[in-house]
matplotlib code that plots the C-alpha trace (Angstrom):
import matplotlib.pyplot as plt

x = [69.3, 68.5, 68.0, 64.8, 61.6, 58.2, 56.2, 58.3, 58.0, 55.3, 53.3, 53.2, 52.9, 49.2, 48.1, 48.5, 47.1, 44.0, 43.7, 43.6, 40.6, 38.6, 38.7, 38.0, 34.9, 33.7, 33.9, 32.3, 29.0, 28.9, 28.9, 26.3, 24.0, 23.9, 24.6, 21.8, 19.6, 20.4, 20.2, 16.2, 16.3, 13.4, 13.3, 10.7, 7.5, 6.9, 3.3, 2.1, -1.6, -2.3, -5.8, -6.2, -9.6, -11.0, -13.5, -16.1, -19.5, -21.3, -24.9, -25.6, -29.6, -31.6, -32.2, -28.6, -28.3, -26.8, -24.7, -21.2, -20.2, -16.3, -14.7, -11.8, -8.8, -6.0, -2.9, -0.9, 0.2, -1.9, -5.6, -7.7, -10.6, -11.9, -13.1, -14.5, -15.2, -15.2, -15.9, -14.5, -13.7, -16.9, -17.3, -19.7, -22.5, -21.6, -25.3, -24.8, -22.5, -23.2, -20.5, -21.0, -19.2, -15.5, -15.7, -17.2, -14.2, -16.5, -20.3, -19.3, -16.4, -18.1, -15.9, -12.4, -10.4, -8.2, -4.6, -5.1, -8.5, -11.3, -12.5, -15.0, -18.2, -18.9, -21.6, -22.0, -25.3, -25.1, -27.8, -27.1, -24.7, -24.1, -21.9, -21.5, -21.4, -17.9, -16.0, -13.5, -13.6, -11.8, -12.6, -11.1, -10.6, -9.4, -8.8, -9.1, -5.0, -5.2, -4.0, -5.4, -5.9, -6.9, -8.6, -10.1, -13.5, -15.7, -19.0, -20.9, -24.3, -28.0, -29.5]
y = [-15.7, -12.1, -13.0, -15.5, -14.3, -15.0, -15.4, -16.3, -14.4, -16.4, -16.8, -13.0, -12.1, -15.0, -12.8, -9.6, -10.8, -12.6, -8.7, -7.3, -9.5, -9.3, -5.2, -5.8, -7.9, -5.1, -2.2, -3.7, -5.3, -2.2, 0.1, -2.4, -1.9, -4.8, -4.1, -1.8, -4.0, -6.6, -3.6, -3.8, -0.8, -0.7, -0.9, 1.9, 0.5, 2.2, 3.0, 3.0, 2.9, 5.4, 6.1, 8.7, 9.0, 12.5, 12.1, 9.8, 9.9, 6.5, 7.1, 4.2, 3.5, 1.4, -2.4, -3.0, -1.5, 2.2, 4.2, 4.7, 7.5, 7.6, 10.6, 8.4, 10.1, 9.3, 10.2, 7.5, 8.1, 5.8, 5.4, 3.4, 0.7, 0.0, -3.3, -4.2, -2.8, -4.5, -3.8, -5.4, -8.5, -8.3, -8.3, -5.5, -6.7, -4.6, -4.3, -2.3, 0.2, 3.2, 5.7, 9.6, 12.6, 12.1, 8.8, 8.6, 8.5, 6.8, 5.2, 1.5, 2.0, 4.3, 3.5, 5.0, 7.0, 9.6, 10.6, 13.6, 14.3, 15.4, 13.0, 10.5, 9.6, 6.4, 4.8, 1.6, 0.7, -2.5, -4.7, -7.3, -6.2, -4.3, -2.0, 0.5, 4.1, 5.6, 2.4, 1.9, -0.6, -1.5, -0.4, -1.9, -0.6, -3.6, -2.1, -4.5, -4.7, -6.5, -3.3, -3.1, 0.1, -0.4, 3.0, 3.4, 4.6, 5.5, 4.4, 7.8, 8.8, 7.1, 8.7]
z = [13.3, 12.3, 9.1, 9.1, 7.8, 9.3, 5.9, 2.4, -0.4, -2.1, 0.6, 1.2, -2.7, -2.4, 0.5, -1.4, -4.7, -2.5, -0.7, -4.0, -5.5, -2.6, -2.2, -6.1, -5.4, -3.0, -4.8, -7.7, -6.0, -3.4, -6.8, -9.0, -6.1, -4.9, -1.3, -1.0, -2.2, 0.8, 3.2, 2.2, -0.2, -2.1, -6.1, -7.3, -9.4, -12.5, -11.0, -7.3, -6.5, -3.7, -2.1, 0.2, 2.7, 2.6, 5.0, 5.9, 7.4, 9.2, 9.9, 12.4, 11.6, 13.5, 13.6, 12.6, 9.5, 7.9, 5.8, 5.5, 3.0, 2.4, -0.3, -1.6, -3.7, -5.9, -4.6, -6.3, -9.9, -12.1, -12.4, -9.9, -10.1, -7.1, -6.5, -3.0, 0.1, 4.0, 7.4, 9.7, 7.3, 6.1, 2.6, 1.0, -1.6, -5.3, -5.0, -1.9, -3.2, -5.5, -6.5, -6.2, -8.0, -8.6, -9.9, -13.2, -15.9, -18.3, -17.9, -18.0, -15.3, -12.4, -9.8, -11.4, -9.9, -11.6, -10.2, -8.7, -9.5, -6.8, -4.1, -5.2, -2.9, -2.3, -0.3, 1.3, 2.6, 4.9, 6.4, 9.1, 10.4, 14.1, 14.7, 18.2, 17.9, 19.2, 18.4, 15.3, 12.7, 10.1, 6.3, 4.0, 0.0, -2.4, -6.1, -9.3, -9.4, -5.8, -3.9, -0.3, 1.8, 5.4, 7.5, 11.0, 11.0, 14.1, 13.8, 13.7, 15.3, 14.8, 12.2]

ax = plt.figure().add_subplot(projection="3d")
ax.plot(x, y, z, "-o")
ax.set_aspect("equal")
plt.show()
């Protein structure tokens, strides 16, 4: 009786060769990256669009319009068009928007900006719309690539 075996021979040498494969297949998708990539590691873009806000200024004026003056800069590492501005989901007329220093790269694209170049001033001048003094609100920067940058903004004092 001493000389039974739990597991023949064959059996054991399938286990070992199954072992074997599968530390195989391990090694080789842990070291082609694969793992990481299902652990929610991010792939780097060649190009990130960054826009950083300066400072802003929102003259509150009376009968429910006013100014809101942001200085926008490019932090990211390629160049960006900016496209439309809202407040509080409220989309901005491009009539209502001019562009200050910072932003002029060339005189048929004012509103570029240039990676780590100065701040650019923009204005948007609203109509129609009410906002409280104190509160925040949501501004929103959309560039021409589709990129969206939210900030909080305190309506400022009546001017």
């Amino acid at each position: 009786m001493l000389n039974r075996r739990a597991v023949s021979e064959v059996v054991g040498a399938l286990l070992m060769i199954a072992l074997a494969v599968t530390a195989g297949v391990v090694v080789y998708v842990y070291s082609s990256g694969l793992i990481g990539g299902l652990q929610g590691a991010k792939v780097n873009p060649p190009y990130m669009e960054k826009i950083a806000l300066d400072y802003y200024r929102w003259i509150l004026g009376s009968s429910s319009n006013g100014t809101l003056t942001l200085i926008l800069r490019n932090t990211g590492s390629s160049q960006v068009t900016l496209a439309d501005f809202f407040i509080e989901g409220n989309p901005m007329a491009s009539n209502a928007t001019t562009f200050g220093s910072g932003c002029l790269t060339a005189p048929q694209n004012p509103q570029t900006l240039n990676v780590n170049g100065a701040g650019c001033q923009v204005q948007i001048f609203y109509s129609s719309l009410s906002f409280t003094s104190g509160v925040a609100y949501n501004v929103r920067v959309v560039t021409s690539d589709g990129a969206i940058f939210n900030y909080s903004c305190i309506a400022g004092t009546t001017g």
